[in-house]
N, C-alpha and C positions, 0 to 999 in steps of 0.2 A: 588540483590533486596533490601537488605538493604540502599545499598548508593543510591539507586534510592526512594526507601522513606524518606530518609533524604535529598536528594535535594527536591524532592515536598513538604515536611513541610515547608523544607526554603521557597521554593517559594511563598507556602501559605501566608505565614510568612510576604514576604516582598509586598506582595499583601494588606493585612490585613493590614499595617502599611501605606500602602499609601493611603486606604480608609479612614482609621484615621486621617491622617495628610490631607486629602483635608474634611472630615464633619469639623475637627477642622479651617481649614480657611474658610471656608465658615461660621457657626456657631458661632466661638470666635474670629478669627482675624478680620474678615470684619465687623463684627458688633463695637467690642472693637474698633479698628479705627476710625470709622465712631463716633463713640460718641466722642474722642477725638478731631477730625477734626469740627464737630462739634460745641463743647464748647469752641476750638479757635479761630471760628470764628463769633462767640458770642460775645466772649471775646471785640473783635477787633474793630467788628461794633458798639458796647455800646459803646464803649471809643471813639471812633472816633467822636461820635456823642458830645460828649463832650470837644470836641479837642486835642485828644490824641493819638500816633497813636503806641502802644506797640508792635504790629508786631504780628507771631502767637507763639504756641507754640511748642516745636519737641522734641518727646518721644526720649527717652535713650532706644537702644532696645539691649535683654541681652538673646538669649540661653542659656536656661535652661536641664540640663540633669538630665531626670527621669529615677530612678532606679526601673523599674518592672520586673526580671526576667532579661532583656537585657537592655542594658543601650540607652537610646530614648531620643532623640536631641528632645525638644522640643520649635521650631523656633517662638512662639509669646509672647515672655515674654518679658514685660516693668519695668523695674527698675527705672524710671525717667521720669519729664515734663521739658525741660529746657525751658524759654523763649528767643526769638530773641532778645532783647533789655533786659537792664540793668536795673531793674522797681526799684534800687535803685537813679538811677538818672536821673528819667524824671522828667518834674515841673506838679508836682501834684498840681490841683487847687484851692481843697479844700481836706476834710476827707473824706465827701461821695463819692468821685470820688476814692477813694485811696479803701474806703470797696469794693464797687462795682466792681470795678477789682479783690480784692481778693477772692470774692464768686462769682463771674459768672460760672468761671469753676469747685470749688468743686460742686456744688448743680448741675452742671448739670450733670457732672457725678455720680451722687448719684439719681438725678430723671432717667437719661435714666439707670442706674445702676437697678433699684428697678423695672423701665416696663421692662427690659428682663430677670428678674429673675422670674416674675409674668410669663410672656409667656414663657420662658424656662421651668418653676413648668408644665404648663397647657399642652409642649411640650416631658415631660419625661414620657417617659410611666409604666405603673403598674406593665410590666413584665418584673424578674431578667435578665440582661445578664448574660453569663457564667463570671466568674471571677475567675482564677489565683492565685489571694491573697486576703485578707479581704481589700473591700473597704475601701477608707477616709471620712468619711461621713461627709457634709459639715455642718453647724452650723451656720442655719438662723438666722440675729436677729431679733431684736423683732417687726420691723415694718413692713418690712416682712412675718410673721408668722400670724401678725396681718390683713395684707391685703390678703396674700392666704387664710389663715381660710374662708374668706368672699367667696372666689371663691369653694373651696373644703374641704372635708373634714379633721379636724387636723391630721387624722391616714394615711392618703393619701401624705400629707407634709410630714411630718415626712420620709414613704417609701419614696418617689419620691428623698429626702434629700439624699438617700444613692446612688442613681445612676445619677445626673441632669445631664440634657441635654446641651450641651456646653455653649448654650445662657445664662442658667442660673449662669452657673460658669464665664462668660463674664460679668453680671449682676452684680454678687456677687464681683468679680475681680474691678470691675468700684467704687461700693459701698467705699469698702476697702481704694483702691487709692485719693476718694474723702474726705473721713475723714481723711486722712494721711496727704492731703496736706494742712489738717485744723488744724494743731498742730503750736505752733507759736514757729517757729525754724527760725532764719535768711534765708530768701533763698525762704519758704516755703507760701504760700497766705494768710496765720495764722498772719505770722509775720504779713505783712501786715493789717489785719483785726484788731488785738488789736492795733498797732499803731492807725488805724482809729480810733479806739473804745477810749482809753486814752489818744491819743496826744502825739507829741515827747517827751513832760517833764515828761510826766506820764513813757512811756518807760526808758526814761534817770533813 
């Protein structure tokens, strides 16, 4: 009887993990995609219209393995935006055309970032799931907290913080990514942007 309630746990077990793993594609990966497929083809059409044609963009994708208890492949993690073309050596026509490339796609990751974090808040519900270990509790910022406040109460956020609903951590993940690629590193939309901003002598 023993070994027969140790295989129904497991079964349990690997039941429980595949509802997990399809609410999380359904909720974080189909959504997180869609906003990047999305903002490179934003990207595309702006510049196009300007005579440009940079191609799209194509995420670096990196299984991630979480350690809760048992160790779980966590199959939608992005470590990277590469683009199809070489944006250090297209003929860029002016500066404005050169910013406008580099911010097309962080702001829009950062606007669809902040509606699915607002509908993921309004999507997690009041009552605790059972948990295993102490939550991670995620740590809105500030424009964020500033815009749920308006929708719900702050004591409500705050809860809702300690268990979001995938959308929101796809939201919050988008967020994240968008201001990362706003840092001006060679390589990164940043770079880009302050060349805009100062010119090559000013970079030089």
């Amino acid at each position: 009887e023993d070994i027969r309630d140790v295989e129904r746990a497991r079964g349990l077990g690997d039941v429980y993990k595949r509802q997990v793993l399809k609410a999380a594609f359904a909720n974080f990966a189909v959504p997180f995609s869609g906003a990047l497929l999305l903002a490179s083809r934003l990207r595309r059409r702006l510049l196009k219209r300007m005579g440009l044609d940079v191609g799209h963009v194509v995420p670096g994708v990196l299984p991630i393995l979480v350690y809760g208890g048992n160790g779980v492949v966590w199959p939608f993690g992005i470590f990277a935006l590469f683009n199809q073309r070489q944006m250090s050596a297209l003929p860029w026509p002016d500066r404005r055309t050169l910013a406008i490339s580099a911010l097309v796609i962080p702001l829009t990751l950062m606007a669809l970032g902040l509606a699915y974090t607002l509908v993921g808040l309004r999507l997690t519900t009041l009552v605790a799931p059972s948990f295993d270990e102490v939550p991670l509790i995620i740590q809105l910022n500030p424009i964020t907290q500033i815009l749920a406040s308006l929708l719900m109460p702050a004591e409500e956020v705050a809860l809702r913080s300690v268990w979001l609903h995938p959308l929101a951590l796809a939201g919050q993940s988008l967020m994240v990514f968008g201001w990362i690629l706003l840092i001006p590193v060679p390589g990164l939309p940043g770079h880009r942007l302050l060349t805009a901003i100062v010119g090559p002598e000013g970079m030089m």
